[in-house]
C-alpha positions as CSV (number, residue, x, y, z in Angstrom):
1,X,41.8,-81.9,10.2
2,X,40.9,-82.6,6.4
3,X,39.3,-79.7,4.8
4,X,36.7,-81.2,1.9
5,X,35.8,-78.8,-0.4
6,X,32.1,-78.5,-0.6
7,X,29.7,-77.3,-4.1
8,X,26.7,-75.1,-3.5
9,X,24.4,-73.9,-6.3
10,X,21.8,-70.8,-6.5
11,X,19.6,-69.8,-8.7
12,X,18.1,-66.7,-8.8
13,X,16.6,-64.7,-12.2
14,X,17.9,-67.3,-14.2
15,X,21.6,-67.6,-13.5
16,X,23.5,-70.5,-11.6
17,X,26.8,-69.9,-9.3
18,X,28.8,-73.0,-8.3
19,X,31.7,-72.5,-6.2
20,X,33.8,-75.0,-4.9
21,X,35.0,-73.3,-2.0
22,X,33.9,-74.3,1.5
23,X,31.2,-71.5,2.4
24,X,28.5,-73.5,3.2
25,X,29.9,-76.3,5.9
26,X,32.9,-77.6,6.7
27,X,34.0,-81.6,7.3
28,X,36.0,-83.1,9.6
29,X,38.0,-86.5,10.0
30,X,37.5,-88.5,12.7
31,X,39.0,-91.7,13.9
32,X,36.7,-93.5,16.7
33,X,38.6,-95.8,18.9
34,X,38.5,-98.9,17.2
35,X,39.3,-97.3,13.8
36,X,36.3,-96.9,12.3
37,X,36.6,-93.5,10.1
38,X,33.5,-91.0,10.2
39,X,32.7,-88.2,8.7
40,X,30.7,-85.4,10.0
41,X,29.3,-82.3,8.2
42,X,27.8,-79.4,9.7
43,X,25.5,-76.6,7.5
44,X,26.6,-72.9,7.7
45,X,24.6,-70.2,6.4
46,X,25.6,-67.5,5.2
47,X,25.3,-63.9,6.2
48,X,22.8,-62.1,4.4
49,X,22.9,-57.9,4.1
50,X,21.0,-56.6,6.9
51,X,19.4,-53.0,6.9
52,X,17.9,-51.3,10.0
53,X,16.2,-48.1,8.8
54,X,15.5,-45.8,11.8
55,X,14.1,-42.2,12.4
56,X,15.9,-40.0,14.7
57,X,15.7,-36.5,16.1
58,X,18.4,-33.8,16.3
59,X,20.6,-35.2,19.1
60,X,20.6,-38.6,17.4
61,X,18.2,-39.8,19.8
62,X,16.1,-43.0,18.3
63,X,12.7,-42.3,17.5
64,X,11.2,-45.3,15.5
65,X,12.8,-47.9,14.0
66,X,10.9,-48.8,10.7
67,X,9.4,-52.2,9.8
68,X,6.9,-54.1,7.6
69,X,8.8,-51.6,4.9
70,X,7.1,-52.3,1.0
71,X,9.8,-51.0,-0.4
72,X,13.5,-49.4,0.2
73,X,16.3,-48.2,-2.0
74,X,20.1,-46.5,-1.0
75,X,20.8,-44.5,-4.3
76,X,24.3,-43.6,-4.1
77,X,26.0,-41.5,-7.3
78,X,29.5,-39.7,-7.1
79,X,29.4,-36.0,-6.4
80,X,25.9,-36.1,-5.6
81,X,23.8,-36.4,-2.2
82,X,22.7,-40.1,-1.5
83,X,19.1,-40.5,-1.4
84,X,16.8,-43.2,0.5
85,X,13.5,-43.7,-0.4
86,X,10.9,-45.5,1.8
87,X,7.7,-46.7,1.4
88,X,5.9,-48.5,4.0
89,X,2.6,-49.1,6.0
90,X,0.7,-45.8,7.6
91,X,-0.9,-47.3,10.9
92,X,-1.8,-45.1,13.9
93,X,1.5,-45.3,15.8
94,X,3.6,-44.5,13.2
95,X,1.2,-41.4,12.1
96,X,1.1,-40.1,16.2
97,X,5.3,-40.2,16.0
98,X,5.2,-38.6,12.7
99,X,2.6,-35.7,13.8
100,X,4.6,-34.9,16.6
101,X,8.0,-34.6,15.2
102,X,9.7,-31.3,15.5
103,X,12.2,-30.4,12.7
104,X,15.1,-30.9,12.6
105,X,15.1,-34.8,12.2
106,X,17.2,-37.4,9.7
107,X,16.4,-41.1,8.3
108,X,19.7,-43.2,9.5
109,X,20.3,-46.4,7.6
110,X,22.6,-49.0,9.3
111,X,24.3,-52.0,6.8
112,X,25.3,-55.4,8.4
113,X,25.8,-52.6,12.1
114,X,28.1,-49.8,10.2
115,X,26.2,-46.6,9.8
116,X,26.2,-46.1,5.9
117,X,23.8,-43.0,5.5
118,X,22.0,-39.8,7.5
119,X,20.4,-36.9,6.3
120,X,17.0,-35.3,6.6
121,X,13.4,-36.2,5.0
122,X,10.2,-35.2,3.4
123,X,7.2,-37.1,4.0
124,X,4.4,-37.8,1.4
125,X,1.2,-39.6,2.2
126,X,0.1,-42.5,-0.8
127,X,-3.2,-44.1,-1.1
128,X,-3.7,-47.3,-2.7
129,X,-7.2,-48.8,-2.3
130,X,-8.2,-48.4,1.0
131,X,-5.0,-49.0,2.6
132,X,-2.8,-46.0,2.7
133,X,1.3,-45.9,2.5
134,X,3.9,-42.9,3.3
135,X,6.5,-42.5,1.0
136,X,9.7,-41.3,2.7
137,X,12.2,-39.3,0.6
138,X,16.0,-38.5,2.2
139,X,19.3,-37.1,0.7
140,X,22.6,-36.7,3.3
141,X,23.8,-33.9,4.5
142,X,25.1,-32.3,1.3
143,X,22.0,-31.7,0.0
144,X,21.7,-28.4,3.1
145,X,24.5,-27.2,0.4
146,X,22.1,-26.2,-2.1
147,X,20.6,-24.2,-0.1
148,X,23.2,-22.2,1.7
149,X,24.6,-19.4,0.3
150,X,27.8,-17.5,-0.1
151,X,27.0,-13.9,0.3
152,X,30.7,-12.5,-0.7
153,X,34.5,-14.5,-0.6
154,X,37.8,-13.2,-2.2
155,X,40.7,-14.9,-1.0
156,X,44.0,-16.8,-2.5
157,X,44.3,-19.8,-0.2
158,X,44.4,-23.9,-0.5
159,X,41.9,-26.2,-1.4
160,X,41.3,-26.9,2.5
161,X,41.2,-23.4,3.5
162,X,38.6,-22.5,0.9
163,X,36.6,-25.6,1.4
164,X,36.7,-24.6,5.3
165,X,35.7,-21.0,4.4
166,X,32.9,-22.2,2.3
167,X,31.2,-24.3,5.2
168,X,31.0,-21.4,7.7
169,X,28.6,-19.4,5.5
170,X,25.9,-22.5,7.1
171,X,22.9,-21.5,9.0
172,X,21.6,-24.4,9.3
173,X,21.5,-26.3,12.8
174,X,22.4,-29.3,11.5
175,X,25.7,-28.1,9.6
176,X,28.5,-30.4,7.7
177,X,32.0,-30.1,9.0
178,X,34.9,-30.6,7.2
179,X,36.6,-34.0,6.5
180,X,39.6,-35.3,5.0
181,X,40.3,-32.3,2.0
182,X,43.2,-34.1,-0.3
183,X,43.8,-31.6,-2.9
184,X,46.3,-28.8,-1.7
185,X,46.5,-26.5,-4.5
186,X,46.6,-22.7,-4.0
187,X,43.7,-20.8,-6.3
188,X,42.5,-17.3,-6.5
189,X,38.6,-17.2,-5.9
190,X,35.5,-14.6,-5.7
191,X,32.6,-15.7,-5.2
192,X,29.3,-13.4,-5.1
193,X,26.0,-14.9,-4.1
194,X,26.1,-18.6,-4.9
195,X,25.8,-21.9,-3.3
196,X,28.3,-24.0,-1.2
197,X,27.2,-26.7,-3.5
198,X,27.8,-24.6,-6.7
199,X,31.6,-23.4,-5.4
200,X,32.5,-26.9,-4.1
201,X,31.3,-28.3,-7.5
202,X,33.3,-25.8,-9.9
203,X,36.4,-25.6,-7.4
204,X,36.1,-29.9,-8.0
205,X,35.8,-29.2,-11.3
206,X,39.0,-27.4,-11.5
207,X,41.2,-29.7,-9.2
208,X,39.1,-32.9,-9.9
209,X,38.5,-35.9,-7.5
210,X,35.6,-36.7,-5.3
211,X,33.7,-34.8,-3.1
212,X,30.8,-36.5,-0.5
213,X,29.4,-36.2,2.8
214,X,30.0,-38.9,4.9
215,X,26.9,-40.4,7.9
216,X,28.4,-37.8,10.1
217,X,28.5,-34.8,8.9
218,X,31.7,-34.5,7.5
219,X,33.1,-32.9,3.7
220,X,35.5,-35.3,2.4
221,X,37.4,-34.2,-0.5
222,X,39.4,-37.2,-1.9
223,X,41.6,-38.1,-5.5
224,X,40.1,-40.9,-5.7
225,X,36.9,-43.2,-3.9
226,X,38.5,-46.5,-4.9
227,X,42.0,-48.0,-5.9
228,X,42.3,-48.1,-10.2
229,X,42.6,-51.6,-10.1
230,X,40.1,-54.5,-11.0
231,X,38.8,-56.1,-7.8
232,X,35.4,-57.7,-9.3
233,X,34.3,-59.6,-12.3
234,X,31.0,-59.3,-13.5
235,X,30.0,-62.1,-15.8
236,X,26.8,-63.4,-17.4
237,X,25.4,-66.8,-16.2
238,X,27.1,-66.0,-12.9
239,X,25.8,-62.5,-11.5
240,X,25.0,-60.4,-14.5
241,X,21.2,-60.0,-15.3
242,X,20.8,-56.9,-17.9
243,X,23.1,-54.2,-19.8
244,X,21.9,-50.9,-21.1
245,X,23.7,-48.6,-22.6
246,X,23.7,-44.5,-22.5
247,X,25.4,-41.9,-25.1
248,X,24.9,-38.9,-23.6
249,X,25.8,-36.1,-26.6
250,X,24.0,-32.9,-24.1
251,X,27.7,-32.2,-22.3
252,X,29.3,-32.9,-25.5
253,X,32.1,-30.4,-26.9
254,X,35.7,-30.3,-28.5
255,X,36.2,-26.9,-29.2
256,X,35.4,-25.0,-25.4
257,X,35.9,-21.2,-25.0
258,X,36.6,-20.6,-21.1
259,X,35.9,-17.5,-19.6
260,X,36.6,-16.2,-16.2
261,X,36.3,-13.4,-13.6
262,X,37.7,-10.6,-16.2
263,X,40.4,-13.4,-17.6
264,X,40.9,-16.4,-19.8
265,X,42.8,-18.7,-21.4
266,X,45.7,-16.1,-23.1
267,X,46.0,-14.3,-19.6
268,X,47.0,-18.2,-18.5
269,X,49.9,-18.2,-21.1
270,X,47.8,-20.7,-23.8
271,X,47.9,-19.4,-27.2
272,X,44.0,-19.4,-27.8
273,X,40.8,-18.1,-26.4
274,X,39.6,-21.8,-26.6
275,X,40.8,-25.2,-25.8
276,X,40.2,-28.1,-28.2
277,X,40.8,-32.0,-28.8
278,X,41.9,-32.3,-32.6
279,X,41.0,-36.4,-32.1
280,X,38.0,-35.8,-31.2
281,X,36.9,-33.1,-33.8
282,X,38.2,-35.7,-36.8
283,X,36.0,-38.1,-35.2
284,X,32.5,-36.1,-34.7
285,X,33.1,-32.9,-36.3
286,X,33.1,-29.7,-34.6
287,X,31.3,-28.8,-31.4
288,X,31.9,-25.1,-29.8
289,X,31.1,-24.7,-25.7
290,X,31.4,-21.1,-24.1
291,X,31.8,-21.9,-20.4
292,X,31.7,-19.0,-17.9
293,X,32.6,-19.6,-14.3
294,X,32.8,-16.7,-12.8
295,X,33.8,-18.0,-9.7
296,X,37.3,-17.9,-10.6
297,X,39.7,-15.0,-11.3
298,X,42.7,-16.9,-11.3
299,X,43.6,-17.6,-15.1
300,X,46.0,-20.9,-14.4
301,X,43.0,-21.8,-12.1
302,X,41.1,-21.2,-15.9
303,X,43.7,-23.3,-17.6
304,X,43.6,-26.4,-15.4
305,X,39.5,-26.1,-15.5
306,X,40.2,-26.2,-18.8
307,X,41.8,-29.2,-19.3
308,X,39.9,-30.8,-16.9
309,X,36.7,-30.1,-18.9
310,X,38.1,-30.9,-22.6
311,X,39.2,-34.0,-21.4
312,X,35.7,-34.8,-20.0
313,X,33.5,-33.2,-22.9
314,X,35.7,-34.0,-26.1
315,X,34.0,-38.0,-25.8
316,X,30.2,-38.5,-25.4
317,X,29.7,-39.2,-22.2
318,X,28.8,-43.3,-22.4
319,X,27.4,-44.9,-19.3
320,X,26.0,-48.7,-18.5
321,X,23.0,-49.6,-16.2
322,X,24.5,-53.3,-15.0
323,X,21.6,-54.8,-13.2
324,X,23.2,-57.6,-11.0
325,X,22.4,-60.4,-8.4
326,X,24.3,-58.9,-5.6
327,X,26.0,-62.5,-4.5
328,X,27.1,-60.9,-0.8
329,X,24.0,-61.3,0.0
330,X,24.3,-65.1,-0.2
331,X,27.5,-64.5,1.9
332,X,30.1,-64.1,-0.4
333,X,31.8,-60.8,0.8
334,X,34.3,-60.3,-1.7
335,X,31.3,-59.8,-3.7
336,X,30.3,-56.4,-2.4
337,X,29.8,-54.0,-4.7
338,X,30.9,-50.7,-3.6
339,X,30.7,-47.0,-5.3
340,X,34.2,-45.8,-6.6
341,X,35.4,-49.5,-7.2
342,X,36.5,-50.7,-10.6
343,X,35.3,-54.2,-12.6
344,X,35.4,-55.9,-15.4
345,X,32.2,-57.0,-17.4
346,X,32.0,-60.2,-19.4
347,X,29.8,-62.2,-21.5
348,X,31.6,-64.3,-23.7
349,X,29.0,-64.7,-26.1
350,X,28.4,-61.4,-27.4
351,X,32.6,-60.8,-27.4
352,X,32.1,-58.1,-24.1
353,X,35.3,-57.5,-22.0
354,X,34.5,-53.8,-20.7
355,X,36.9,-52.4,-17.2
356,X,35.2,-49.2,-16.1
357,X,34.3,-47.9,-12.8
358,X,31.2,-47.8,-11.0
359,X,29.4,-44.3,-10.6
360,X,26.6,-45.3,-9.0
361,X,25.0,-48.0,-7.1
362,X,21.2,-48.9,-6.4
363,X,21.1,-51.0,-3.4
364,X,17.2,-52.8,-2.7
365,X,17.0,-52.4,0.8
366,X,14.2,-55.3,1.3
367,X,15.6,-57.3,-1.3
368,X,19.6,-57.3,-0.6
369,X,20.2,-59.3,-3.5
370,X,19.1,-56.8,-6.3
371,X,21.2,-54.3,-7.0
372,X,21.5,-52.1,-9.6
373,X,24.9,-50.2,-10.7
374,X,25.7,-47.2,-13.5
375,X,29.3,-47.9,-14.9
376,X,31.1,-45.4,-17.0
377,X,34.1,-46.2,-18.8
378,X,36.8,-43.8,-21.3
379,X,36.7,-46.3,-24.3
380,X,34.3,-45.6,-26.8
381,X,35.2,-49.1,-28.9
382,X,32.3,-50.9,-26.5
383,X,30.2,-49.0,-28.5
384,X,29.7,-51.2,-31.5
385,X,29.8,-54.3,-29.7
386,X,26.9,-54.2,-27.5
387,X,23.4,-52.8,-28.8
388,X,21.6,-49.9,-26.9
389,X,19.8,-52.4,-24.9
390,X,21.1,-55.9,-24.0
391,X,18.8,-58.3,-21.7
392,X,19.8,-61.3,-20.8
């Protein structure tokens, strides 16, 4: 069999993609039996992202599987509960499900048949005209965090043990377990009335890395979301639609003073009360933090917070809203655009050539193919290349 390589265009928002692979059919040769050659094509389509949205009840039972939805997002951002937001039709069997629901219950939200997001929801009731709408509202499961306290903890023990420590203070029915917990440094740690989220937050801040709830239930801890290598290119007249740009100078500092639990950075063997990146101050001038974590008692705990958080603050935060044609939903998988994962943006017109890593992604749930991504990147030269906003 002959393979003949097939061109398919699409045109969406202005841009054309030609590819010249065979995704759309395929030929084959044929020889009839007095030698006549044929050749017969058959049409493919491709795969588009499919969503099923579905309310649920506390043993995971199905309750209602939403339809006629107006509109849908899945907001995903590192570190942070994922949040789905519905809005869709209020008719009189949806209302009677909704009326008799007893708490606890979750939104679940199901991508191409892998279960990509759970958590529990607040409903709000929208008029427009004379037809009426509920908006939907969910975050995951870490969200419960912020609201679950730690009454008291003093213990020296490894990332996992604290993390598992942490998540027993839950009284919540619906509680996160613990998941994969890569880090497996020791720290000292006391803790008196704050939040799981709070503690998880500044014991990631200390170690770095990731830290999520996954669709079922579980507190993953990882280095890293995604391999640091460039698996996507993101290029204008092919899927890129829009480019703004974010300096964000509210986190900014080069000169931090780190306090502790009764300790800081001399008890940790550095020669100074304060940490500072000498670049950094040439550059912008001087900017003093005082950060007090009193979480920690440990002072080399305080010393690698520390150099955690210089390196972070000593650069304005600069971030990029990418808004993008999301081509796998016109089939092509390697195309997915995925939290975590690194790419490369590119518009040869304007000189652009920018690797950073994604930080968060807006999926359209009723329209697959518009997505929109926040990509944050260490550089700083991007800066006087690209203007604050850049439409296409």
């Amino acid at each position: 069999m002959d393979e003949v390589r097939c061109s398919a265009s699409l045109r969406s928002i202005g841009w054309v993609l030609t590819t010249y692979e065979s995704l759309l059919g395929y030929a084959t040769f044929l020889t009839a039996e007095f030698g006549t050659t044929y050749w017969k094509y058959t049409a493919t389509t491709p795969e588009r992202t499919d969503y099923d949205i579905q309310l649920r009840d506390e043993a995971g039972l199905l309750l209602w599987e939403f339809k006629d939805i107006e509109e849908a997002t899945l907001d995903q951002i590192v570190n942070n509960p994922a949040t789905v937001s519905l809005v869709c039709p209020l008719n009189a069997q949806i209302e009677q499900i909704l009326s008799d629901l007893e708490r606890p219950n979750s939104i679940w939200v199901w991508k191409n048949g892998e279960l990509v997001f759970t958590g529990p929801f607040l409903i709000s009731e929208v008029t427009h005209g004379e037809t009426k709408s509920i908006d939907i509202n969910a975050q995951d499961y870490m969200v419960q965090l912020k609201s679950e306290l730690v009454e008291f903890y003093d213990e020296t023990a490894d990332a996992d043990a604290h993390v598992t420590a942490f998540l027993a203070f839950q009284e919540s029915s619906m509680q996160v377990m613990v998941g994969t917990i890569e880090p497996a440094t020791s720290l000292s740690i006391t803790i008196e009335r704050d939040y799981i989220y709070n503690v998880l937050m500044n014991l990631r801040d200390t170690l770095g890395g990731y830290m999520y709830v996954d669709p079922d239930k579980k507190f993953n801890w990882l280095w890293s979301i995604a391999p640091a290598t460039i698996t996507k290119q993101i290029r204008y007249k092919k899927d890129l639609v829009s480019i703004k740009k974010h300096v964000d100078w509210v986190n900014f500092g080069n000169r931090l003073y780190i306090y502790g639990d009764g300790c800081n950075l001399i008890d940790a063997g550095y020669a100074t009360e304060y940490i500072e990146d000498t670049a950094s101050i040439d550059a912008y001038g001087l900017c003093v933090r005082r950060l007090y974590v009193p979480s920690f008692s440990s002072a080399s705990a305080m010393l690698r917070y520390a150099e955690i958080k210089i390196a972070e603050m000593s650069q304005p935060r600069i971030t990029y809203e990418v808004e993008i044609v999301n081509l796998a939903d016109f089939g092509w998988s390697a195309d997915e655009i995925t939290l975590g994962m690194w790419v490369r943006v590119i518009d040869e017109e304007i000189g652009i050539e920018l690797d950073a890593q994604v930080v968060r992604v807006v999926y359209d749930m009723v329209h697959g193919e518009k997505v929109e991504i926040e990509i944050a990147a260490k550089g700083i030269d991007i800066c006087d290349i690209i203007p604050s906003e850049y439409v296409l």
